[in-house]
LOSE-223013 format. One record per residue (C-alpha): residue in one letter; y, z, x. Coordinates in steps of 0.05 Angstrom, whole numbers, padded with zeros to 5 digits, always signed. Each point is the difference from the previous one (the first is absolute). Layout:
# residues N
aYZX...
This chain:
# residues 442
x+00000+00000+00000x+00072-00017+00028x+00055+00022-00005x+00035-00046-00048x-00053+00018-00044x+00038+00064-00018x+00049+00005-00054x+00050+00050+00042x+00054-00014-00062x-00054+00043-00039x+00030+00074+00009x-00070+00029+00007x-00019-00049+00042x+00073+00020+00042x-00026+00071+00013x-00068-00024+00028x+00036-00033+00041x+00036+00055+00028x-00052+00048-00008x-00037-00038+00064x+00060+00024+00046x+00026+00066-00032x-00037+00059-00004x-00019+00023-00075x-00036+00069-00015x-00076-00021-00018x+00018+00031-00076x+00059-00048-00005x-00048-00057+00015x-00057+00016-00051x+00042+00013-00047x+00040-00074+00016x-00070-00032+00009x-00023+00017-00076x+00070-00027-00024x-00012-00064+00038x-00076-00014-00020x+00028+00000-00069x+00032-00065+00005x-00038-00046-00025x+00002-00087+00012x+00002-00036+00066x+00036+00065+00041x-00068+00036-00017x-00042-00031+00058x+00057+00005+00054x+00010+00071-00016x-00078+00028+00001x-00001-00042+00058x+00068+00042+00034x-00010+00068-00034x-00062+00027-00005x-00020-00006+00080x+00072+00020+00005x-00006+00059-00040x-00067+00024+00034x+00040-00015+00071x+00055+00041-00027x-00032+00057-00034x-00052+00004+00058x-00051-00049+00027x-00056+00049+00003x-00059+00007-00044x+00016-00022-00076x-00026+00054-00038x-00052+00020+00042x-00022-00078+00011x+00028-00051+00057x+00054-00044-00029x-00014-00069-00004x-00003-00040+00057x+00054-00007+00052x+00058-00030-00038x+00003+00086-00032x-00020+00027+00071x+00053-00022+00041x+00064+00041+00000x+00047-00058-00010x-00022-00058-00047x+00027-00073+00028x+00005-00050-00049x-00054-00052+00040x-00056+00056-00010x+00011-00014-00072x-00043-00058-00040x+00040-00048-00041x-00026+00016-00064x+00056-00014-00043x+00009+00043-00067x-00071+00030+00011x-00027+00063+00024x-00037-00011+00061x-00072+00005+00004x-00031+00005+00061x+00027+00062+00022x-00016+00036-00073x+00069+00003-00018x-00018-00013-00067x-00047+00065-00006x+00061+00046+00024x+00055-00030-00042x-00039-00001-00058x-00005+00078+00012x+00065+00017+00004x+00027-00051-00063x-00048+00030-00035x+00016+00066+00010x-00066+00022+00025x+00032+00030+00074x+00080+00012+00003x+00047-00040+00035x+00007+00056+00063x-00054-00010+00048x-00003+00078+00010x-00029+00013-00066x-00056-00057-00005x-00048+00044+00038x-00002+00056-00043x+00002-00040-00062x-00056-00049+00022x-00046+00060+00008x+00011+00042-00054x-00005-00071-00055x-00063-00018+00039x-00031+00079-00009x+00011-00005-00073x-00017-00070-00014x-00069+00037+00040x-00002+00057-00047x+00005-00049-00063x-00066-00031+00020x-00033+00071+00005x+00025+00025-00059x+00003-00053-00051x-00058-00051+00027x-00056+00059-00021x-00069-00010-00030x-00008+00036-00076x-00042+00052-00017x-00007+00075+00004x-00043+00057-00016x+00023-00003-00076x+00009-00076-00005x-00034-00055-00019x+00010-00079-00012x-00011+00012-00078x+00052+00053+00005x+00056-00014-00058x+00049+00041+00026x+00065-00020+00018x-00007+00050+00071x-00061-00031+00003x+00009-00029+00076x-00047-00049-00024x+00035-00032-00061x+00054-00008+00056x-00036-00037+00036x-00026-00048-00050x+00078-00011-00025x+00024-00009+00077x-00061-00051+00002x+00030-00050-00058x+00057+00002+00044x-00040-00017+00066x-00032-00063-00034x+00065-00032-00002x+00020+00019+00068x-00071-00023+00019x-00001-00069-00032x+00080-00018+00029x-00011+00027+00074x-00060-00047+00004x+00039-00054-00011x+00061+00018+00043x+00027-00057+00032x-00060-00043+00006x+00032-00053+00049x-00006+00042+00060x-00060+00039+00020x+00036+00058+00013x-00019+00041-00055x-00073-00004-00001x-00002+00008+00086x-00015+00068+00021x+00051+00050+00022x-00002+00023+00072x+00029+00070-00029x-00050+00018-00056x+00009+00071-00036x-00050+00042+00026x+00004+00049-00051x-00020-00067-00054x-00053-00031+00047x-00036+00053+00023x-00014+00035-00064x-00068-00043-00013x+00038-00040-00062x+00024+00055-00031x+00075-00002+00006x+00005-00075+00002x+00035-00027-00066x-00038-00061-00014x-00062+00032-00002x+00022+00036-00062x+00012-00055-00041x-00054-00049+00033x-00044-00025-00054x-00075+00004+00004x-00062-00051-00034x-00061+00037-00014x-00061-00042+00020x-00039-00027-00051x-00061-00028-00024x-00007-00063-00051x-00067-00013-00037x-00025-00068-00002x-00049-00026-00035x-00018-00074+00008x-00051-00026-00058x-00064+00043+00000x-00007+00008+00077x+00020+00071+00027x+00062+00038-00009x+00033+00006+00061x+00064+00034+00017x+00069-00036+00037x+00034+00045+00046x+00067-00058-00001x+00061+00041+00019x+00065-00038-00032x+00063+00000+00047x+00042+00050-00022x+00071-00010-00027x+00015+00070+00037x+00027-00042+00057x+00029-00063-00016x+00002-00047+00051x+00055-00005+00040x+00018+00081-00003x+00005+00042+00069x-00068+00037+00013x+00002+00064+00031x-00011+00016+00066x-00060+00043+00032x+00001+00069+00001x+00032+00036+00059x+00045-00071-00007x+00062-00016-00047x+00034-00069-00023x+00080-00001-00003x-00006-00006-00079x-00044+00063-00009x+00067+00038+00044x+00050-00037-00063x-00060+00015-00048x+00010+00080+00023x+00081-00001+00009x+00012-00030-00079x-00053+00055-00033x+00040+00061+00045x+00057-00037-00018x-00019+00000-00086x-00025+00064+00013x+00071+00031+00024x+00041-00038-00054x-00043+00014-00062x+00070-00023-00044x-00019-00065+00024x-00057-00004+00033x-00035-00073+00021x+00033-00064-00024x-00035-00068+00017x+00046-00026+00048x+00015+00055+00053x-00067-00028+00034x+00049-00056+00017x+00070+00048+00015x-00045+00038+00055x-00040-00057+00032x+00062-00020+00038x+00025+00069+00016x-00083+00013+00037x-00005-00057+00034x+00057+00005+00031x-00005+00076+00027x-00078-00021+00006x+00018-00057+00050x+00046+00035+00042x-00004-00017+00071x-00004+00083+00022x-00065+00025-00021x+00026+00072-00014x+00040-00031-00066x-00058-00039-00011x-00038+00057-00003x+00034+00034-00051x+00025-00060-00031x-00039+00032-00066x+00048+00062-00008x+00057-00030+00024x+00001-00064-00051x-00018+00053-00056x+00066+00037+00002x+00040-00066+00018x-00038-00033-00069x+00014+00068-00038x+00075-00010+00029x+00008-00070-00028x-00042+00009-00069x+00050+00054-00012x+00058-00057-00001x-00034-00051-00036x-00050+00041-00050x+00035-00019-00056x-00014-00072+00005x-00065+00029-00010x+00008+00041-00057x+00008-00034-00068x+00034+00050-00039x+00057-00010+00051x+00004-00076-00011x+00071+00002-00034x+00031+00041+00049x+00041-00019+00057x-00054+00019+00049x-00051-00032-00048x-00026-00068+00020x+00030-00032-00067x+00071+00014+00034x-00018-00032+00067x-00024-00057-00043x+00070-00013-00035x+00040+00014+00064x-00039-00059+00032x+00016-00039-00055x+00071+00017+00010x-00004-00014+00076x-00022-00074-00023x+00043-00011-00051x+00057+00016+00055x-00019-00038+00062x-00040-00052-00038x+00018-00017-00076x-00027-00067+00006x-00073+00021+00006x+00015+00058-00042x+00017-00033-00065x-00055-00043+00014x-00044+00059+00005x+00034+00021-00065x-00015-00066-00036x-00072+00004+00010x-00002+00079-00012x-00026+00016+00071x+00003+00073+00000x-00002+00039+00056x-00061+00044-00031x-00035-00064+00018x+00003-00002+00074x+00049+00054+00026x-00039+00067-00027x-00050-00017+00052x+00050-00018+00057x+00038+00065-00016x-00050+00057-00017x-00045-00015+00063x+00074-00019+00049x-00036-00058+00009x-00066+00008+00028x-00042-00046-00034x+00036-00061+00004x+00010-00009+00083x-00046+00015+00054x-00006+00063+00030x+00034-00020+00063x+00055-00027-00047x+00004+00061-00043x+00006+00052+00054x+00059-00044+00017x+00038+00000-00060x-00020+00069-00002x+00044+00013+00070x+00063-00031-00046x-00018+00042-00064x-00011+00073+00037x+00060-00011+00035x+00043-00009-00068x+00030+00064-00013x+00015-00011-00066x-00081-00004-00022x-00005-00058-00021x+00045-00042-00008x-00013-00046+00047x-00069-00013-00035x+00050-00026-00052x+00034-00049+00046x-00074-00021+00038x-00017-00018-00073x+00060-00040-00020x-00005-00031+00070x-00075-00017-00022x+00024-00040-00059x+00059-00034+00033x-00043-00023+00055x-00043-00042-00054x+00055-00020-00049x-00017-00071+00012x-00064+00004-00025x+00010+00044-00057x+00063-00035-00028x-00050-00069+00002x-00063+00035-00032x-00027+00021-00063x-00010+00069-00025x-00080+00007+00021x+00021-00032+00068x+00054+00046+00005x-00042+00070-00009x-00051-00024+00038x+00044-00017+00064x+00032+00070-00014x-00062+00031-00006x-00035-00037+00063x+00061-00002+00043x-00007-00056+00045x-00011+00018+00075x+00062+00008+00031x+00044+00019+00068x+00015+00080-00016x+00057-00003+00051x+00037-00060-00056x-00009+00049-00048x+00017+00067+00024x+00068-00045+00027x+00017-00032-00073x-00007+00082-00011x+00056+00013+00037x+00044-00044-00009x-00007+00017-00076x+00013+00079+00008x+00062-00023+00038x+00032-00038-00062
């Protein structure tokens, strides 16, 4: 990255600036480094590319919370601008940039270095002591499975297991274009694999075929007896299988984090769709190039899930529909982003009653996760954790979504129309998140 590829007119952009030759108190710089991450559009690569190995330089290149820092762009007390990668409006990968700053927007470890420590511990201790306490097998002295009580720690079990299906039959599935999911984890849970079956989930709701025997009887000859087994529909094809015991597959990990997860928020429990809202977040702690956030990529993308669920639950939540955090409000506000910075397509939209309960509940409720890549969402997802105002730059991706295939849509009838919207076309991310921008600046 050059220099000219710095906007030094922008005012936060100014104090970087200065902040490489004058020296600021480490607090001053955390607390300027979350105020700049919040910017969203094309300044968002340039500055996780200047701040965050500045920050760590600044606020001490040691260990990061008890784990090395990220290669030598954060060891090195003084960051030059040739160490960087030009990777314009992006967080950079290699150096698991993206696993840190995805911490700290959020809110999982706070913006001064000297507290991440202590915080890191204690959320990974607890996240610990929820898989003691609430991953338990049933049964007591005085209980039974044909107990009818409502104590009965047996009925719970059978009501958390309706719950489980779900979770069962969606993290099997989990973003089926990459092996990721259903490859083995190099950081299983000893506490789930060792316990011969007991405490693994999907063995709980695993169905089972009795064997069985069919008489046949052909004409007068003897009766003999057909031991055919039928495939069962247990499985279908295509589903994640489990792993061996004393082994565990990256979707049994999800498959544990969404039931602690419904278990902790029984007002809302599981909703088909945060399979896809936490794939992103555990892939990318799970891929982290340091193997100590690897290893306890589990507990840390549980409280950085929790985190986000707590600012978008309501798009989950259908009694909260109508309600300006509902998803029915988001809906009408993107309509009202189109209408502004594209009426053409809008009224054509309008003409063939296009509404965005057709395509844009999808896009919205899930920030977009189903209808990119993964590589491609965690990209977008850089822009939209960075937005400070939560979300409305998902507004403004959206709009830019729709603009970017006006053509098309202003030239096509209504079936053609929901299905592009619905199947949207392959596309440059980097075109879109930019048409993004430039709309949040009008």
């Amino acid at each position: 990255m050059s220099e000219r590829d710095i906007d030094y007119q922008h005012p936060f952009c100014a104090y970087l600036v200065l902040s490489f030759y004058k020296n600021i108190e480490p607090d001053s710089v955390s607390t300027f480094v979350v105020s700049f991450l919040a910017l969203p559009g094309p300044h968002l690569g340039h500055l996780l590319e200047l701040v965050v190995p500045i920050h760590l330089a600044h606020v001490g290149g040691g260990r990061l919370a008890g784990l090395q820092p990220h290669g030598d762009v954060v060891a090195v007390p003084v960051v030059q601008q040739q160490q960087l990668e030009p990777h314009p409006r992006r967080i950079p990968e290699d150096k698991g940039l993206r696993s840190l700053v995805w911490k700290i927007l959020l809110h999982y470890i706070p913006p001064e270095k000297n507290n991440w420590e202590s915080t890191i511990l204690t959320k990974r201790q607890l996240y610990n002591q929820y898989i003691n306490e609430i991953i338990v097998s049933p049964g007591g002295p005085s209980d039974h499975p044909l107990n009818i009580s409502p104590d009965s720690s047996w009925s719970t079990y059978f009501k958390d297991n309706e719950v489980l299906l779900q979770i069962d039959k969606d993290v099997r599935r989990l973003c089926p274009d990459i092996s990721f999911f259903q490859s083995a984890t190099e950081f299983p849970c000893p506490e789930i694999v060792n316990s011969n079956g007991v405490k693994r989930l999907h063995k709980r709701v695993e169905q089972s075929m009795l064997k069985y025997s069919t008489l046949e009887r052909r004409g007068l000859g003897v009766a003999k007896l057909s031991n055919e087994i039928r495939r069962s529909d247990s499985q279908p094809h295509g589903d994640y299988a489990p792993l061996r015991e004393g082994c565990e597959a990256h979707w049994e990990v999800v498959e544990r984090l969404l039931f602690l997860y419904a278990k902790l928020n029984p007002g809302q429990g599981y909703v088909q769709g945060m399979n896809e809202i936490i794939g992103p977040i555990y892939h990318t702690f799970a891929t982290d190039p340091n193997s100590e956030y690897r290893q306890h990529a589990e507990a840390d993308c549980f409280f950085c899930f929790t985190n986000l669920m707590s600012e978008i639950r309501d798009f989950f939540i259908r009694t909260l529909d109508e309600t300006e955090s509902g998803i029915n409000y988001m809906m009408t506000r993107l309509c009202d982003c189109v209408k502004k910075n594209g009426p053409q397509v809008w009224q054509r939209m309008e003409v063939q009653e296009l509404r965005p309960q057709y395509y844009s509940f999808r896009w919205i409720t899930l920030l977009l996760s189903q209808e990119f890549s993964l590589p491609d969402v965690e990209r977008i997802w850089d822009s939209l954790f960075a937005d400070s105002m939560r979300f409305d730059f998902l507004i403004h991706i959206c709009c830019a979504m729709i603009l970017l295939v006006e053509e098309n849509l202003l030239n096509s009838d209504f079936a053609s129309n929901v299905k592009l919207l619905q199947n949207f076309p392959p596309m440059d991310v980097s075109l879109i998140l930019n048409k993004a921008v430039e709309i949040s600046r009008r």
